[in-house]
C-alpha positions in Angstrom: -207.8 97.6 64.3 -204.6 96.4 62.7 -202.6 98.8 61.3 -202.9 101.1 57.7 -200.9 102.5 55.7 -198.5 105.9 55.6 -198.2 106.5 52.5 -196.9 109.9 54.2 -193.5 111.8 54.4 -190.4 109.3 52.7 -192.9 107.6 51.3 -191.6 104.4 51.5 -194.4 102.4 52.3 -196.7 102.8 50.1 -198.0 105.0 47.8 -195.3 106.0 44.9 -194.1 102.7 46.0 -192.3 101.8 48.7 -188.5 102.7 47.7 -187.2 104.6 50.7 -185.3 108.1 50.5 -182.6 105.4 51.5 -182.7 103.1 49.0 -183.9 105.6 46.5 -180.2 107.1 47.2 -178.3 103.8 46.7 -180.4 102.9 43.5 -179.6 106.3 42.3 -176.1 106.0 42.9 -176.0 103.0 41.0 -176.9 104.5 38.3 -173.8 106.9 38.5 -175.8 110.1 38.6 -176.0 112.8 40.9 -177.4 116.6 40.2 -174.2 118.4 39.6 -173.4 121.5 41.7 -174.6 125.0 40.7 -172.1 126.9 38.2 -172.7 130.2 38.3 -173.0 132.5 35.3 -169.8 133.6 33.7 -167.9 130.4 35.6 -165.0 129.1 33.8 -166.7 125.4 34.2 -169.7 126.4 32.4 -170.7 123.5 30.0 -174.0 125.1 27.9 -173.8 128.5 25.9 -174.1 131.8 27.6 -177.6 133.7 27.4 -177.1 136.5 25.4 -177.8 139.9 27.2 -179.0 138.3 30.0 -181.3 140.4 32.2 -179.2 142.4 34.9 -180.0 141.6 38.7 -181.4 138.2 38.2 -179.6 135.3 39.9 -178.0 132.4 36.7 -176.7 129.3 37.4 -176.1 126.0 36.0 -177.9 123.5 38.3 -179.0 119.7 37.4 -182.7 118.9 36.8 -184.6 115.4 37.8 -188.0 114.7 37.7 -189.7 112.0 39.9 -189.3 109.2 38.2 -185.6 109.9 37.7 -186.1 109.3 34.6 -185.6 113.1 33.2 -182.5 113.7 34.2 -180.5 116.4 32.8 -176.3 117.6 34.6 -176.4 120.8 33.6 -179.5 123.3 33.0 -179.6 127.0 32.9 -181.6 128.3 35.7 -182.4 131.9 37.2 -184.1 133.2 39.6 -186.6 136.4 39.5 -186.8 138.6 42.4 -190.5 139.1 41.9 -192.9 139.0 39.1 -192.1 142.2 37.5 -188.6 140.0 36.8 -190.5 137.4 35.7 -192.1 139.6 33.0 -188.5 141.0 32.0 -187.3 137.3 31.6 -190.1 136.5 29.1 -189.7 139.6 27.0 -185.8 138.6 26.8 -186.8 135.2 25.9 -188.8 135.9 23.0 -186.0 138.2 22.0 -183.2 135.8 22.1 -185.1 132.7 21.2 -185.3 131.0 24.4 -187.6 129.5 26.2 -188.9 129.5 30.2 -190.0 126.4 32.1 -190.8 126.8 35.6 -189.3 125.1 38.4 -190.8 124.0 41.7 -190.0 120.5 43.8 -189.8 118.7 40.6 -192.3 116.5 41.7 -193.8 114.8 38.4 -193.8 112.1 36.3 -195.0 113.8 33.1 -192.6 115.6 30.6 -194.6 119.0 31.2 -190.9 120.7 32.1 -188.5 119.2 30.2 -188.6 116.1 28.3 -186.2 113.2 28.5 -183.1 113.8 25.9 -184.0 117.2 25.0 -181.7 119.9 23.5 -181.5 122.0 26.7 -178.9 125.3 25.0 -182.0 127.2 24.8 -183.8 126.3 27.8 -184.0 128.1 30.9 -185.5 127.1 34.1 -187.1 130.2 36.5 -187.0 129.1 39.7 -190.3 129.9 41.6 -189.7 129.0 45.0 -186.7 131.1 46.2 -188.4 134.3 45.9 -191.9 134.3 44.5 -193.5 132.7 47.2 -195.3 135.4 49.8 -198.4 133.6 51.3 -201.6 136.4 52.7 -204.1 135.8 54.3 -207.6 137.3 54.1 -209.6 135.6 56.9 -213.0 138.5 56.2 -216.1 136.8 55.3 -214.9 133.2 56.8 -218.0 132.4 58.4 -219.5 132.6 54.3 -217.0 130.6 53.3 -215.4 134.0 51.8 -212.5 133.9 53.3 -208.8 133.8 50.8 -205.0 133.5 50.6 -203.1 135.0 47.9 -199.7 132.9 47.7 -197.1 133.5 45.3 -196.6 130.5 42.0 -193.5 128.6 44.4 -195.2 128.9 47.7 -195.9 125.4 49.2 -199.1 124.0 49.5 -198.1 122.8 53.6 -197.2 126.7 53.9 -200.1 127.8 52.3 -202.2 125.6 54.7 -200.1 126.0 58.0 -201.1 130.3 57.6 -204.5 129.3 56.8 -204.8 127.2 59.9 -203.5 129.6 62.2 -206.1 131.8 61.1 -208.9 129.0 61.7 -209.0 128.3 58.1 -208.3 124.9 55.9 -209.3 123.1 53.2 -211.5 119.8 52.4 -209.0 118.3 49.8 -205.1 118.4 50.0 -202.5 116.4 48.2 -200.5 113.8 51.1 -197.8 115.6 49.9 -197.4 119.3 51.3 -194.3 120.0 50.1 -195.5 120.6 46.7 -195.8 124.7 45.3 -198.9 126.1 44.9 -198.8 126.6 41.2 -197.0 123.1 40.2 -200.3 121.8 42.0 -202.5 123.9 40.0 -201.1 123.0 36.5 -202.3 119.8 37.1 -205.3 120.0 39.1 -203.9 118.3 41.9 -206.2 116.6 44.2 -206.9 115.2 47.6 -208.6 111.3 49.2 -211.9 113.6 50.4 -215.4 112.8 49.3 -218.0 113.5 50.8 -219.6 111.3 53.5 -223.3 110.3 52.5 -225.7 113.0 53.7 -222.6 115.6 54.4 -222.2 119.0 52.7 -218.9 121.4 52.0 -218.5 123.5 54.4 -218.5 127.1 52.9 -215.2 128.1 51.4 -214.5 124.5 50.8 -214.8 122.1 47.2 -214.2 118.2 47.2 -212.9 118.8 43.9 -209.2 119.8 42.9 -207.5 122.7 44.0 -207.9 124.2 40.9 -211.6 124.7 41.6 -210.5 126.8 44.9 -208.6 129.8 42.7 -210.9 133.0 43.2 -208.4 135.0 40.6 -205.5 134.2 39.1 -201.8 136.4 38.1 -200.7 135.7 34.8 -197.5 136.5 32.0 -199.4 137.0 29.3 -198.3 138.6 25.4 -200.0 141.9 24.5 -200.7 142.4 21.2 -201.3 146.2 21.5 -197.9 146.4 23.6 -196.3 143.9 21.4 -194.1 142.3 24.7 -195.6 140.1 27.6 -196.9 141.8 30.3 -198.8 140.9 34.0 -202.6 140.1 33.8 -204.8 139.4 36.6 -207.8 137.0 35.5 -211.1 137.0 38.3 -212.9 133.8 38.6 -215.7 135.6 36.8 -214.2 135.9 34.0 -213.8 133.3 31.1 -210.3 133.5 30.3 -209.7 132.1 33.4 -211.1 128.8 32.8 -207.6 127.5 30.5 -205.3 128.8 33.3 -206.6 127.1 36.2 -205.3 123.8 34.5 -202.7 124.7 32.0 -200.0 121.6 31.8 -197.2 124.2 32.1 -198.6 126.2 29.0 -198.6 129.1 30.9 -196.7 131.1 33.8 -198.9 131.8 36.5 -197.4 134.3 39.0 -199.5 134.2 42.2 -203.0 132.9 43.0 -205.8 133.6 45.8 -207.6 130.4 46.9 -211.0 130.2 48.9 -210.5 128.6 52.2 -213.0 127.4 55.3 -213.5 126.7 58.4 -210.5 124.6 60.1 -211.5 120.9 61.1 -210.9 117.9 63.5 -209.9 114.7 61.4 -209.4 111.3 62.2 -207.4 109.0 60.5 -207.9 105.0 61.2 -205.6 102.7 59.5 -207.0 98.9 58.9 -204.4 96.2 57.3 -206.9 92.9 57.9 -209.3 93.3 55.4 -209.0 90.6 52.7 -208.9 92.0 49.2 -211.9 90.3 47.7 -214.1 91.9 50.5 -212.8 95.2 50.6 -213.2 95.3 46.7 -216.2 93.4 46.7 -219.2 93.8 44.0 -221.9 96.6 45.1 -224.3 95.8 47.8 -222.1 93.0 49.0 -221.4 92.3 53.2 -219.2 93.2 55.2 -215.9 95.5 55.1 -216.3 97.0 51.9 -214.6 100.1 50.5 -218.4 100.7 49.8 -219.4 101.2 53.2 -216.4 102.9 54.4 -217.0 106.0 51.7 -221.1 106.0 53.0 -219.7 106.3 56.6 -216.5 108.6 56.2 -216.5 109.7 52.4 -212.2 109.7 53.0 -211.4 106.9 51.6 -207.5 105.4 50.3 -206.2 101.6 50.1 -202.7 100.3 48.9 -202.7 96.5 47.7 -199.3 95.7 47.5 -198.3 92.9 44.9 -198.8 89.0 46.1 -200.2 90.4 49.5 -203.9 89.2 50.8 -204.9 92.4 52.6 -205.0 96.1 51.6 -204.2 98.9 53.2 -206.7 100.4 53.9 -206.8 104.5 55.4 -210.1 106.0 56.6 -209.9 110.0 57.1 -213.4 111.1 59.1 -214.8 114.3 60.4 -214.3 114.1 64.4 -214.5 117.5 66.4 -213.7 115.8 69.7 -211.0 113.2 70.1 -211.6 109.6 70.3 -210.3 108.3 73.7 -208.5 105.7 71.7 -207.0 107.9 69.1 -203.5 109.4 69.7 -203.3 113.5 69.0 -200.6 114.7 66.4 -200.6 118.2 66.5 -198.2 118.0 63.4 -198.1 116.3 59.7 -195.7 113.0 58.3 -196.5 111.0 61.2 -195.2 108.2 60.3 -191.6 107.9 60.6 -190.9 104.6 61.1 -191.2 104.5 57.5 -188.0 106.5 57.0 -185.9 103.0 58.2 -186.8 100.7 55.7 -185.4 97.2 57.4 -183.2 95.0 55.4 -186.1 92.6 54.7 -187.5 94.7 52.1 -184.0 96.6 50.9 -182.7 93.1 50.0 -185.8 92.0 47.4 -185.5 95.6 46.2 -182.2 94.9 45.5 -183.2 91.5 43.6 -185.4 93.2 41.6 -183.1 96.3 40.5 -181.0 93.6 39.2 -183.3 92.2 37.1 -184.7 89.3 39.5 -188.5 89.3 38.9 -189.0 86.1 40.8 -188.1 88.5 44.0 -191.3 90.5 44.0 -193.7 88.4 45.9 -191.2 88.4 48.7 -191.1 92.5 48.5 -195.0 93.2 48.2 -195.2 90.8 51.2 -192.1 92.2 53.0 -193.4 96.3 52.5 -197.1 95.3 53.9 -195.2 93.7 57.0 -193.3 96.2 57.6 -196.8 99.2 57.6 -198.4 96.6 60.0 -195.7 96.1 62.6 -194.2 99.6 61.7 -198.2 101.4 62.4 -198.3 98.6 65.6 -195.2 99.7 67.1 -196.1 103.1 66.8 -199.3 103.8 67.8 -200.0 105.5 64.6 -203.2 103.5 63.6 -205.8 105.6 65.0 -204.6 109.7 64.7 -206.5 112.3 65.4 -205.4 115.8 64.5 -206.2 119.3 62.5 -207.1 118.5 59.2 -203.7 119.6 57.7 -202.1 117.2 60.0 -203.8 114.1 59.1 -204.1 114.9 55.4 -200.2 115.4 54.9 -199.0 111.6 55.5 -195.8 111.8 52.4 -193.2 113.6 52.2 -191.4 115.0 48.9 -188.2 112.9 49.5 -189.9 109.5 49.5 -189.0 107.0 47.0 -189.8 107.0 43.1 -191.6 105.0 41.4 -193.1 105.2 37.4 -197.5 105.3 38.0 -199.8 104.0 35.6 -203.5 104.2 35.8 -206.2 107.4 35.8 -209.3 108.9 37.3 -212.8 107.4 36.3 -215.7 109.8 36.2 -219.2 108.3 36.8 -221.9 108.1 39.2 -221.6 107.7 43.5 -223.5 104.4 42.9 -220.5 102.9 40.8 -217.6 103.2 42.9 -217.8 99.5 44.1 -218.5 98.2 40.5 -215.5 100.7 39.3 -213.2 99.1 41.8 -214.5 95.8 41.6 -213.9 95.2 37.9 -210.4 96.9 38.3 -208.4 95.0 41.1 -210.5 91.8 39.5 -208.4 92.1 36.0 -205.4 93.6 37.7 -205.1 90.5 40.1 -206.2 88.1 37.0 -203.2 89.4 34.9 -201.1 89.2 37.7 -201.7 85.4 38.3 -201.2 84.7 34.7 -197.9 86.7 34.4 -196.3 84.9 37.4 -197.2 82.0 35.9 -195.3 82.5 32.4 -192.7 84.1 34.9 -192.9 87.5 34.2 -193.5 90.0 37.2 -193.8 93.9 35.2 -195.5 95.1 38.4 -193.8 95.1 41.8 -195.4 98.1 43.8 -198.9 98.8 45.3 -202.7 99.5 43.2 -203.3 102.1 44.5 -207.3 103.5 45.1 -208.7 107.1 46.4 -211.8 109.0 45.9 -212.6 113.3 45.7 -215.3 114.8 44.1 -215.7 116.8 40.9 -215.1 120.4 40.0 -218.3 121.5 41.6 -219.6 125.3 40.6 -221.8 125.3 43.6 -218.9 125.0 46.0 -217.2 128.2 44.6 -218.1 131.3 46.8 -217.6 133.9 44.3 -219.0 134.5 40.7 -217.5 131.5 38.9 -217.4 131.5 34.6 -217.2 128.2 34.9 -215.0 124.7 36.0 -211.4 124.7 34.5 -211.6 123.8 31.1 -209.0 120.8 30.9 -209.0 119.6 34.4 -209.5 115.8 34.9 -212.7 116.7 37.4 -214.4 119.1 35.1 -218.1 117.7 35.3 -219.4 116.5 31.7 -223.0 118.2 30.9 -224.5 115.3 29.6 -224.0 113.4 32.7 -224.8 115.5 35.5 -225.6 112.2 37.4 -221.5 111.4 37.3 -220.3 113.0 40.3 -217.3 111.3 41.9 -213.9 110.6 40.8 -211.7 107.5 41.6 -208.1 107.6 41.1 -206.5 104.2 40.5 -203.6 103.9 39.9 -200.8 101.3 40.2 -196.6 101.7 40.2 -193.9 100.0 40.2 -189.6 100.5 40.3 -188.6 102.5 36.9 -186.7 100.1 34.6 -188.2 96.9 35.1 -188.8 94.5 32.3 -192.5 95.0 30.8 -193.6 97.5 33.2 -194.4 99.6 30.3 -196.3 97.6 28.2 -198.2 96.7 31.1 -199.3 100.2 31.7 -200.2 100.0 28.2 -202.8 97.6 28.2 -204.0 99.0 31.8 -204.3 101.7 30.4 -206.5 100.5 27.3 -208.7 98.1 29.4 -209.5 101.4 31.9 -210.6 103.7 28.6 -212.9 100.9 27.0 -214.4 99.5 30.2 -215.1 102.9 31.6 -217.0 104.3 28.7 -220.6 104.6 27.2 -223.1 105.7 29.8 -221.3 104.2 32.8 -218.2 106.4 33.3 -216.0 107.6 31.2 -212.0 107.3 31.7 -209.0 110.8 31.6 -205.3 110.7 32.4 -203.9 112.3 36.1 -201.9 114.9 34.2 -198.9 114.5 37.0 -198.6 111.0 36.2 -198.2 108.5 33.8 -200.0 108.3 30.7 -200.2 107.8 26.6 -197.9 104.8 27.1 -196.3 102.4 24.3 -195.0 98.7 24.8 -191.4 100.5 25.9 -192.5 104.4 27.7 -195.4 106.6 28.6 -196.3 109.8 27.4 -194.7 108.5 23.7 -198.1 107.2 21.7 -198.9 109.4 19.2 -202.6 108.7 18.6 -202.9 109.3 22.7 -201.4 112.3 22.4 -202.9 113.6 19.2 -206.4 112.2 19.1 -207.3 110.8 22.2 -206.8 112.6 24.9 -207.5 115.9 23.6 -210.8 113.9 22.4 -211.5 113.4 26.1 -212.0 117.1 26.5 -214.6 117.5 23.8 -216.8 114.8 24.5 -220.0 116.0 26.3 -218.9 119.7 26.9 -220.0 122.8 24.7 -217.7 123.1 21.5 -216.9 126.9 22.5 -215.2 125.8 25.9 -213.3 122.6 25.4 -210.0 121.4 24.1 -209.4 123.3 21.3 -210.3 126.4 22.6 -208.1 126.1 25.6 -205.2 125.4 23.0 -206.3 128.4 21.7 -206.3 130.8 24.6 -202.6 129.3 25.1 -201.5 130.1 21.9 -203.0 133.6 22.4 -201.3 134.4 25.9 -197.9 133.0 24.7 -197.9 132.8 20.7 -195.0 132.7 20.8 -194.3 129.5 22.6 -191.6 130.6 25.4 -193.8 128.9 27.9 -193.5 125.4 26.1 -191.3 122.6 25.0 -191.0 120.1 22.8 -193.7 117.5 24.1 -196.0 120.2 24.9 -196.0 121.3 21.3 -197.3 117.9 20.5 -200.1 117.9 22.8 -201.3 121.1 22.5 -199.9 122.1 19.1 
């Protein structure tokens, strides 16, 4: 087989789009910004007004802030940093005090405005940094052979440490993010997910869900306000009980302390890389011949394929069950296995560099140059055919890669569709793409990017369950209990090129009214980009306002849907500290 993609470690190739750790550096210091050194509290060079009263004992700095996109960028923010989660109690009860308000802070590693949003008034804003100190990782490895086995990690514990204890215990999960580097409740906020669907005819293993990670959490620590205390105060939610269901996907509504997880039994993956499939058979209609994503998720259910712009052939990476090595594949008993990516060659820096300066004309010659350089870089390598633990395989990008703006979703509808889904999509993204060029426009200059998991399946929980999380993208809809897979498409480009937004836009509009009705039905990737105008995501009102939230009350019972998990945030924190300004839009 030819060679696949790594969307791993530096991400270059690939995924968030190619833009190296490299030339995400020299772009970035073209821009003439650079996160400016911690001040301490008290410093003489402190820019923003001093906390009042601040608590004793916990750690204040001024420190930068920038989100993945680069595009929330912010010199100077207050940020602390609790010693444990009593501190982090004592920190809200002085916010509400003082008037100030907490964000958490992990690896940064979003697109949305869920911490801070671009421009904001920042004097009364203060990050908590999670991942310093609140980030023990335990593991419970009773019960594993039921599936009952759990680790009980702390809110800036990563999920790659979370998963390396876990596997030196045996243990592991289905679905992962490729990113490890990533904390445990950054991912949860979200409802992160993983490439893993099931194979036709295979079963979770006990302890594991092909849903989000969300769906793992067997109980939950929360800061919550207490009305008969009148101050904030700890709460542990269990699984079983219904006030967890807002928490497990809260969009940074909330501040979640530590978690316990389910886990399984440890696996054998391996990971095949294929770079010679022409688009139009890969995507090709249902039932159709021949190399077909189709036929790859019946065989292996782990499915993922980067199309890069004006290129023929897909990258295409297959992730399947193996307990005994392949003689072919090559063993990695470690994760970000491909490296080569970190040394992006000058044939794709100088078309980057084109298109930074506002050379559109350049991007055919930079989608063609980033899929030559996964084929001969996964060639040279040896790193088309892997075979490893499952945390090894899985975790293929790493947190430094370069940044790209994403546009694009999940679809929710039935196992049967996926070809039709993915078929009609890569048919009007190509379309649009030919009729751009033509008029010479070129708003789109990195990869479409396709994976698969499942939904938020009850059945795969191992302990009493009240229910799936209440605003997660893979929460299963009632009335169609035939929809059971998820497909993430999504497709990115360089931030700050001409029309890139208003592309998204009407992406984003064809995905919502094409996957509706009985056939699927269409919700934003919370991390990612979404709500967008002509000029910026996450900035149309009637998105935001009507939507969206409308999303989360079709087909689901009216006492556990959109409004009520606005209303169990407004009860834990009514007085807003864990919000900001964006926030207050979307869940008002």
């Amino acid at each position: 087989m030819a060679a696949g993609r790594s969307d791993q470690q530096t991400g270059g190739v690939s995924r968030r789009g190619f833009l190296t750790a490299a030339a995400g550096a020299a772009a970035l210091a073209g821009l003439g910004w650079a996160p400016a050194q911690a001040i301490p509290f008290g410093d003489v060079r402190a820019t923003l007004p001093a906390p009042p009263a601040f608590p004793d004992g916990i750690a204040l700095v001024q420190q930068g802030y920038e989100n993945w996109a680069q595009e929330i960028r912010f010199d100077q923010v207050w940020t602390c940093t609790p010693r444990d989660a009593l501190d982090v109690v004592r920190l809200a009860n002085w916010a509400h005090a003082n008037g100030y308000r907490l964000r958490p802070r992990g690896t940064m590693h979003g697109w949305s405005p869920l911490t801070l949003e671009a421009g904001q008034n920042v004097d009364r804003v203060l990050l908590v940094d999670t991942m310093a100190r609140l980030n023990a990782v335990a593991v419970d490895p009773a019960g594993a052979a039921e599936g009952r086995a759990t680790v009980t990690a702390g809110a800036g514990a990563t999920v790659e440490t979370i998963l390396t204890e876990l596997q030196a215990h045996g243990l592991g999960w289905a679905n992962a993010p490729a990113i490890g580097g990533l904390t445990i409740a950054g991912v949860l906020a979200i409802d992160a997910h993983g490439a893993t669907l099931p194979a036709d005819g295979e079963s979770a293993l006990p302890g594991a869900s092909f849903g989000s990670l969300s769906n793992l959490v067997t109980a939950m620590t929360a800061v919550v306000w207490d009305d008969a205390a009148g101050r904030y105060e700890l709460r542990e939610f269990s699984r079983a009980d219904v006030a967890i269901r807002p928490l497990l996907t809260h969009l940074g509504r909330s501040f979640v302390t530590s978690v316990t997880l389910q886990a399984g039994p440890n696996y054998r993956l391996r990971c095949e890389s294929v770079t010679d499939i022409p688009w139009r058979e890969l995507f090709a209609p249902a039932g159709a011949p021949g190399r077909t994503f189709e036929s790859y998720v019946a065989r292996s259910g782990r499915v993922e394929a980067i199309w890069f712009p004006f290129t023929e052939t897909p990258w295409l990476k297959v992730w399947t069950p193996t307990p005994v090595k392949p003689p072919q594949s090559r063993e990695v008993t470690g994760p970000y296995n491909y490296r080569y990516s970190d040394n992006i060659p000058q044939a794709v820096t100088d078309p980057l560099g084109l298109i930074t300066r506002g050379i559109g004309s350049a991007t055919p010659l930079f989608g063609q140059a980033q899929f030559a350089t996964i084929a001969s870089g996964l060639a040279a390598t040896g790193t088309a055919d892997l075979w490893g633990w499952s945390k090894d395989v899985l975790f293929y990008l790493r947190a430094t890669t370069l940044r790209m703006n994403a546009g694009g979703g999940v679809v929710i509808t039935r196992r049967s569709n996926i070809a039709r889904v993915i078929n009609e999509f890569t048919g009007w993204h190509h379309r649009r793409q030919q009729e751009l060029q033509a008029a010479g426009r070129f708003p789109i200059n990195g990869p479409f990017e396709v994976r698969l998991c499942g939904l938020d399946d009850q059945g795969e929980v191992t302990v009493e369950s009240a229910g799936p999380p209440t605003i997660s993208a893979l929460r299963p809809r009632p009335d169609h209990p035939e929809w059971d897979t998820a497909i993430w498409m999504n497709v990115v480009g360089v931030p700050g090129t001409p029309g890139q937004a208003a592309y998204f836009r009407e992406m984003e509009l064809f995905m919502r009214e094409n996957y509706s009705g009985d056939y699927a039905t269409f919700r934003p990737e919370w991390a990612k980009g979404w709500a967008f105008t002509d000029r910026a995501g996450h900035s149309d009102a009637p998105s935001i306002e009507t939507v969206i939230p409308g999303t989360y009350r079709d087909g689901v019972p009216a006492d556990d849907n959109w409004d009520t998990a606005r209303a169990a945030y407004n009860a834990h924190d009514p007085h807003r500290i864990f919000s900001n300004d964006f926030l207050d839009r979307l869940l008002p």
